[in-house]
C-alpha positions in Angstrom: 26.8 -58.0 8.6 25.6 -55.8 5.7 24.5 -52.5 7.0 23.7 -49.3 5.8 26.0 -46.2 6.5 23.9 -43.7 9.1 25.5 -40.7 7.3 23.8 -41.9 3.7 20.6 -42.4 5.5 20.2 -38.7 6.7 21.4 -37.6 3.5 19.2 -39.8 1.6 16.2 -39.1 3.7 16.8 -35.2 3.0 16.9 -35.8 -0.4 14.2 -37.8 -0.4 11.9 -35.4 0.8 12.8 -32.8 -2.0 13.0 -35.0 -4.2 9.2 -35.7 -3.4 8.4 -31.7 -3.2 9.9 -31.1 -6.6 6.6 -33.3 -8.1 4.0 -31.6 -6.0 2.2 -28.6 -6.9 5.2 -28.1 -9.8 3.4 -25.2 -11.2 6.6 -24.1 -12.3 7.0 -27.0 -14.5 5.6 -26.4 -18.3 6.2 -30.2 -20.3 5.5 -29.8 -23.9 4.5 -33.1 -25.5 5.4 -32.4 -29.1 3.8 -35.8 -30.5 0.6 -34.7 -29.5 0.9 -30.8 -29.7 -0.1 -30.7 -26.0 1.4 -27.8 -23.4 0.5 -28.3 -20.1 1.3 -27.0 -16.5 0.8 -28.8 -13.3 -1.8 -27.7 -11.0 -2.1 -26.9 -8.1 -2.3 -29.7 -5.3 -1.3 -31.7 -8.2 1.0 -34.8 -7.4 3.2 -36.1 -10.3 4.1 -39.6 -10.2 7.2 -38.1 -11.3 8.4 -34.4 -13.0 11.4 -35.8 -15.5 10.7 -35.0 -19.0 10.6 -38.4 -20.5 8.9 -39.4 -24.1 9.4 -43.4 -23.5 12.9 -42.5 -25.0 13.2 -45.2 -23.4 12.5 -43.5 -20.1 8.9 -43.5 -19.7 6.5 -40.6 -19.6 5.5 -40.3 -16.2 4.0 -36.7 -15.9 0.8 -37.3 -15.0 -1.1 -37.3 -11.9 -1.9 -41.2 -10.9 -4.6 -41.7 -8.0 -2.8 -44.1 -6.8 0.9 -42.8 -6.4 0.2 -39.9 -5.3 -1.9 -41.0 -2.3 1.0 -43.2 -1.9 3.2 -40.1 -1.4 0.9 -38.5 0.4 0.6 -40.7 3.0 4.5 -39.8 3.6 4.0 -36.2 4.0 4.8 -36.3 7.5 8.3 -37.7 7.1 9.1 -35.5 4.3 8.6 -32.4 6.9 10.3 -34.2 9.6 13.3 -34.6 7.3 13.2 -31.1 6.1 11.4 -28.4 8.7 11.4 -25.6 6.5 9.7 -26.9 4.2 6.3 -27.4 6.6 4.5 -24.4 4.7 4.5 -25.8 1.3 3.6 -28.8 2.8 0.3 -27.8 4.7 -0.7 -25.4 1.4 -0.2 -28.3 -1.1 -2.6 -30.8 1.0 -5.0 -28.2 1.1 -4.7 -27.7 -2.7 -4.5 -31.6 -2.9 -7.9 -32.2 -1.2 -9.3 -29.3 -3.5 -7.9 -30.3 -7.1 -8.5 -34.4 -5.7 -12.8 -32.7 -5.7 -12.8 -31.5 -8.6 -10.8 -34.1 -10.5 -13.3 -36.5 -9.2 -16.8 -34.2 -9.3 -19.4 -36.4 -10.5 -21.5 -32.8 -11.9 -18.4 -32.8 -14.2 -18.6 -33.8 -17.9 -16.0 -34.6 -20.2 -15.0 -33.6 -23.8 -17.4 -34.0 -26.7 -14.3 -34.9 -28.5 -10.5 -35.7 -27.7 -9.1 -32.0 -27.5 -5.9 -33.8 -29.2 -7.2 -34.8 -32.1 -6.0 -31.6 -34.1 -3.0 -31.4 -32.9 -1.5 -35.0 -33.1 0.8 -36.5 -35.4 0.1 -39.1 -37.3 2.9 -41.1 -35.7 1.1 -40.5 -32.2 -2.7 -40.7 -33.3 -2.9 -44.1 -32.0 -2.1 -43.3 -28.5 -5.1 -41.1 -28.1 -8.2 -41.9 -26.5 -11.2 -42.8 -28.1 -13.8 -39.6 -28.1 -16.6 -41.8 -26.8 -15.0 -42.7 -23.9 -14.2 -39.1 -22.9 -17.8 -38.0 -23.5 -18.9 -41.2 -21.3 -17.0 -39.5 -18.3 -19.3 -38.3 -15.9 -20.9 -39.4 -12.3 -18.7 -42.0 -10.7 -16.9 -42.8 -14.5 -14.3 -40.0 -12.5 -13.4 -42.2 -10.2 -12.8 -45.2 -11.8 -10.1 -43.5 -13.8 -6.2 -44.2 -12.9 -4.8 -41.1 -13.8 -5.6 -37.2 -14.8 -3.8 -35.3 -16.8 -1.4 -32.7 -14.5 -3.7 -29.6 -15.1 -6.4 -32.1 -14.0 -7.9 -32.4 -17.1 -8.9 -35.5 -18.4 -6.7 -38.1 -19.6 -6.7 -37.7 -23.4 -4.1 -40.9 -23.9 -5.4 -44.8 -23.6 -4.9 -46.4 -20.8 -6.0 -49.3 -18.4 -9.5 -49.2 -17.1 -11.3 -49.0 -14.7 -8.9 -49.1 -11.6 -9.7 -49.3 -7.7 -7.5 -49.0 -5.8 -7.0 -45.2 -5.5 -10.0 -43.8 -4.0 -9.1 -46.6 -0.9 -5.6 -45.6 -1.2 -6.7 -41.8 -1.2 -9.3 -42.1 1.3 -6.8 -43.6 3.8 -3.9 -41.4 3.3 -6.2 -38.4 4.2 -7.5 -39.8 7.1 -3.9 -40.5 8.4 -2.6 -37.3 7.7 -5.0 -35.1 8.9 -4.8 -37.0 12.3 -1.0 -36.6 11.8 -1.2 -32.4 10.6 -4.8 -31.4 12.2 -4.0 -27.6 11.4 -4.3 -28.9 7.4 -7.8 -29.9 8.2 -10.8 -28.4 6.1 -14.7 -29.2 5.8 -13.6 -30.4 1.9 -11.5 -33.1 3.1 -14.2 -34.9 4.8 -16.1 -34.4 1.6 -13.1 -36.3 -0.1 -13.1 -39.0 2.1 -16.5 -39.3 2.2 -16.6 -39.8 -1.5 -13.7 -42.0 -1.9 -15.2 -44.2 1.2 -18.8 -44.3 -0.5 -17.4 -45.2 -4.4 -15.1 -47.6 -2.6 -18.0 -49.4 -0.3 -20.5 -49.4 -3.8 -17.4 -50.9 -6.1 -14.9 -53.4 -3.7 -14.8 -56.3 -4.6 -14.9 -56.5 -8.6 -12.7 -57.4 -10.9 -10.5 -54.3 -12.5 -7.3 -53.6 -13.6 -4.2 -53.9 -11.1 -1.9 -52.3 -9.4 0.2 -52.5 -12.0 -1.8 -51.5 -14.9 -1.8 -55.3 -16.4 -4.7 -56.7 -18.2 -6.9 -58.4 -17.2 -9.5 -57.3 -14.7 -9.8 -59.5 -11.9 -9.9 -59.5 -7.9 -6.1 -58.8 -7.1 -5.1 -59.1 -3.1 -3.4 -55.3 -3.6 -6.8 -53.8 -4.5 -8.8 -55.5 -2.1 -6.4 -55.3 1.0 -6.7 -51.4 0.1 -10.4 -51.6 -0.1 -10.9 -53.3 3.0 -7.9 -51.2 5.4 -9.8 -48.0 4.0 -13.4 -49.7 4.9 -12.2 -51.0 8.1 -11.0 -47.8 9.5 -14.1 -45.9 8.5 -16.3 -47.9 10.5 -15.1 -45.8 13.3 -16.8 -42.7 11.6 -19.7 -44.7 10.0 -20.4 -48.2 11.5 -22.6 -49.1 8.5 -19.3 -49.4 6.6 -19.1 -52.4 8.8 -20.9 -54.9 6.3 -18.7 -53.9 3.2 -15.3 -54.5 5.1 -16.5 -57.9 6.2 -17.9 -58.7 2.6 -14.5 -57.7 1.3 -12.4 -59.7 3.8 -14.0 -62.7 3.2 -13.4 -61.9 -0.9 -9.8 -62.0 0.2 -10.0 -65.0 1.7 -10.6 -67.2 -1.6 -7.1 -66.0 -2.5 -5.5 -68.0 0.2 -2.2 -70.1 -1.4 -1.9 -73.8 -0.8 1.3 -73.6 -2.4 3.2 -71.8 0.0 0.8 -70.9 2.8 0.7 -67.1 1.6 -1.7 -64.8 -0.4 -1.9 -65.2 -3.8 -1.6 -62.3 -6.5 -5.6 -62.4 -6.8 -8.4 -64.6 -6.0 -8.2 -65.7 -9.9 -4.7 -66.3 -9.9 -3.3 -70.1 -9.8 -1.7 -71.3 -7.0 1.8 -70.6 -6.3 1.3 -67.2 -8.8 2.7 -64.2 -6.3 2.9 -60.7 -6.6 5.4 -58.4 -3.9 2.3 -55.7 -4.6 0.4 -58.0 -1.9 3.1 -57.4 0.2 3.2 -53.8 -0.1 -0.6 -53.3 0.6 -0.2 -55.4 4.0 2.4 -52.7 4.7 -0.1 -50.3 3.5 -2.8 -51.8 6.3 -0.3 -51.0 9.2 -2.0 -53.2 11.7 -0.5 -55.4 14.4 -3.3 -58.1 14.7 -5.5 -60.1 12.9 -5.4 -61.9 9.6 -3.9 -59.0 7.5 -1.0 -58.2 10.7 2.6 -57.4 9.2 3.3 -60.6 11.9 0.6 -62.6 10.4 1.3 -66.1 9.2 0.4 -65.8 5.9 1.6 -62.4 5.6 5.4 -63.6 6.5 4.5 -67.1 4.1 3.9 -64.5 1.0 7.5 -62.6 1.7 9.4 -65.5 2.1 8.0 -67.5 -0.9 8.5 -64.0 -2.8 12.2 -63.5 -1.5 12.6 -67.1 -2.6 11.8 -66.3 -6.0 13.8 -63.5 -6.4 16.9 -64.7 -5.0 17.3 -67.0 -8.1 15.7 -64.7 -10.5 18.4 -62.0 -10.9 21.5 -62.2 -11.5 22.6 -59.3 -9.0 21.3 -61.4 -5.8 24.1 -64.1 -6.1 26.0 -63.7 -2.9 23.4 -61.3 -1.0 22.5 -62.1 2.3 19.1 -60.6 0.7 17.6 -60.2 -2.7 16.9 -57.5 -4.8 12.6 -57.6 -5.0 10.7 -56.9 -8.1 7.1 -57.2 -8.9 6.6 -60.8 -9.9 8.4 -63.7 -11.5 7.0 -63.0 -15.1 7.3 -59.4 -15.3 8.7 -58.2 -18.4 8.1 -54.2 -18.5 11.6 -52.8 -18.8 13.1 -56.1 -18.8 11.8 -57.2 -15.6 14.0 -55.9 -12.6 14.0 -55.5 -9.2 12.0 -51.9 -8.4 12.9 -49.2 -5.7 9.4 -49.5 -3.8 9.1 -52.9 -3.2 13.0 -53.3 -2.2 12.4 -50.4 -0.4 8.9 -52.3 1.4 10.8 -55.6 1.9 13.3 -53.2 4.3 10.2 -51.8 5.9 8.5 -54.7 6.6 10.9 -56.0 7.9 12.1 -53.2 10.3 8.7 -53.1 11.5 8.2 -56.5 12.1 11.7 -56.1 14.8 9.7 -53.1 16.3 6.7 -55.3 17.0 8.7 -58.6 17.9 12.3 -57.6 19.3 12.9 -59.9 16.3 17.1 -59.2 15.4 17.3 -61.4 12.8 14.4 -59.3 11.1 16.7 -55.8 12.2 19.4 -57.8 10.2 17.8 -58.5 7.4 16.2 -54.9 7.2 19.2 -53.3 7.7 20.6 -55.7 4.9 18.2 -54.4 2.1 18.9 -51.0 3.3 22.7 -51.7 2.7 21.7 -53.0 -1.0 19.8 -50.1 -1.6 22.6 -47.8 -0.7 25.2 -49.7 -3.1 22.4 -49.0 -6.2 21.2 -45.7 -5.1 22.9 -42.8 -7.2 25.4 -40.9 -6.1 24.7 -38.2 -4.6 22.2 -38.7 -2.6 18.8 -37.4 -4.8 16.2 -38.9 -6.3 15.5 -42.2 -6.8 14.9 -43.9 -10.0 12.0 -46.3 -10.3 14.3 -49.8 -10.8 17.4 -51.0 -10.8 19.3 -53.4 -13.0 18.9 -56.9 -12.8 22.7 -57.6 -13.7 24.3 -54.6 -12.5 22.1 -52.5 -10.0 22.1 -49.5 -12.9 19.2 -47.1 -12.5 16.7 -48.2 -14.8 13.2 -47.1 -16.1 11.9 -43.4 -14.5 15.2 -41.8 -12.8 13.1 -39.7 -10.3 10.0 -41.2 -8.9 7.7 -40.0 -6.7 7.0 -43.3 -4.8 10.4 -44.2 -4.3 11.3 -40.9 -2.0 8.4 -41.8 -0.4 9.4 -45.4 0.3 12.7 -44.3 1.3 11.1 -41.9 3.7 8.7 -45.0 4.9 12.0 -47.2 5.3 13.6 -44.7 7.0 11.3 -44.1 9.6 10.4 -47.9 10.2 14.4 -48.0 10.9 14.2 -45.4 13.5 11.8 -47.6 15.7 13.3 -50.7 15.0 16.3 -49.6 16.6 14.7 -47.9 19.7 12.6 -50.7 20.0 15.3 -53.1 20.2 17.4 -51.0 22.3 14.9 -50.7 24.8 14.2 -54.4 24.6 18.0 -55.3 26.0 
């Protein structure tokens, strides 16, 4: 049986977590981006998706500050102090900086530019890439919160980009409520004016059609966005019952994107049947619940990974002879080649470790502990940050080397492990 080695694990887990400080609050990062004459130094509470200095060359450009990633990482603050104690200080400063640069990123009394402030400093060669001045002078209100990214010094994004995006206020309004139950001493009037306005932008907007998780045109109801929509909705109704009526609205929306094909979700409620997307599966690990239709456990939940793991098995060529596959994004993706990613190998492990917490289920332990094991033989060596994929052929990092999500799916995995084990230990 493939499993992973406990020694990696611990070492993994403590790189992990630094791996995940070194792109929060990197004030002490300054990233020139000569195309465009911009100079620029993270904020702080900023959360980069990841601090390599990349120029697509062919490693992608990743310093910003997306909504979504970095409530993503912030959701696994906990386990990043667990894994490294001294570094609880910097942890409880940045998520107070976090809630106050996520205000005023998102301030709807904030205007943007009159004009891109790139425009006289860009190359010709990267003039292209800049966003149109209209749109920046459009920003204003709840235009903040439909954006997918900010610049790290929380200005605006001055590049083009997908728009608008939904899923981060939900994600962001979540992860703070988690947290702050999680680290009360980090608790401040300004996060509930956060997640107030996060929970209010997401009740007025769920539902419609925007651009994905994965930044693909176009718009249109994917399962990601609204399973986000309606955890972050669902929980609130605890605080504000009239939330109550959006949750509902948005879990019947979900419904419609029910798979005949397989008897799992499909990748949105536009999408043909049989079209699946392993970002569904992440958000029902996002959701975290043990009942109901959206359950880890849940039929359709466990139809959507195994059609997916289906799929992938044949797709790359690294999976022949696994007792698991490598998991990408979908069948057709094509950005870097199309290969399997970090996070969602990385979710498959989770998932399944915490599906053998809640059921004593051993074959799920052994699967989990199987992806772990694949992850190990990719991972670079040392143990230290994670890249963002992994070669279809050859398991060679590929894409970002050091993302932000990655250490904090690691940190996720990790942690589901631990109560896998106890659980089934206690079970004999």
């Amino acid at each position: 049986m493939d499993r992973p080695d406990p020694g990696w694990i611990e070492a993994q887990r403590l790189a992990s977590a630094r791996a995940m400080r070194g792109a929060c609050s990197a004030t002490h990062l300054t990233r020139h981006r000569e195309g465009f004459g911009w100079v620029l130094r993270p904020a702080p509470g900023s959360m980069l998706a990841s601090p390599r200095m990349a120029a697509w060359d062919p490693e992608p450009d990743y310093f910003h500050h997306w909504i979504r990633d970095s409530a993503i990482v912030l959701r696994a603050v906990p386990l990043a102090i667990a894994a490294e104690p001294g570094a609880r200080g910097f942890w409880l400063r940045h998520l107070v900086d976090f809630i106050r640069f996520s205000l005023a990123i998102s301030d709807p009394e904030r205007r943007g530019p009159a004009r891109n402030p790139l425009r006289a400093t860009v190359l010709p060669s990267h003039a292209q890439y800049l966003r149109p001045d209209a749109e920046l002078a459009a920003l204003t209100g709840a235009a903040w919160l439909e954006e997918p990214r900010v610049a790290a010094d929380g200005a605006p994004d001055p590049e083009q980009w997908s728009r608008p995006q939904d899923d981060g206020p939900a994600l962001r309004a979540t992860a703070v409520m988690v947290v702050l139950d999680l680290l009360p001493e980090a608790a401040r009037p300004e996060a509930e004016a956060l997640v107030a306005r996060d929970l209010a932008h997401t009740a007025r907007i769920a539902g419609r059609s925007c651009i994905g998780p994965w930044e693909e045109a176009p718009p249109r109801r994917t399962t990601f966005t609204l399973l986000t929509q309606w955890d972050a909705l669902d929980r609130a109704c605890a605080r504000d019952p009239q939330m109550r009526e959006a949750a509902d609205r948005i879990e019947a929306l979900i419904a419609k994107a029910e798979d005949a094909a397989t008897g799992g979700w499909r990748e949105s409620v536009e999408a043909p049947e049989g079209r699946l997307d392993a970002a569904t599966c992440l958000a029902i690990l996002h959701t975290r619940r043990q009942q109901g239709p959206f359950a880890i456990t849940a039929p359709r939940a466990r139809a959507t990974m195994a059609a997916l793991e289906a799929i992938f098995a044949g797709l790359y060529p690294i999976n022949r002879g696994r007792a698991v596959p490598a998991i990408g994004r979908w069948a057709g993706d094509v950005y870097c080649d199309g290969n399997p990613w970090y996070p969602t190998t990385l979710g498959y492990a989770e998932l399944h470790y915490r599906i053998a917490a809640a059921t004593a289920d051993a074959e799920a332990l052994a699967k989990a502990e199987a992806w772990m094991h694949l992850i190990q033989q990719v991972a670079p060596r040392p143990a230290g940050p994670l890249p963002e994929q992994f070669d279809r052929h050859d398991g060679a990092p590929v894409s970002c080397l050091d993302l932000a999500w990655s250490s904090s799916a690691f940190l996720e995995a990790a942690a589901a492990r631990d109560m896998a084990i106890q659980a089934l230990a206690g079970s004999r």
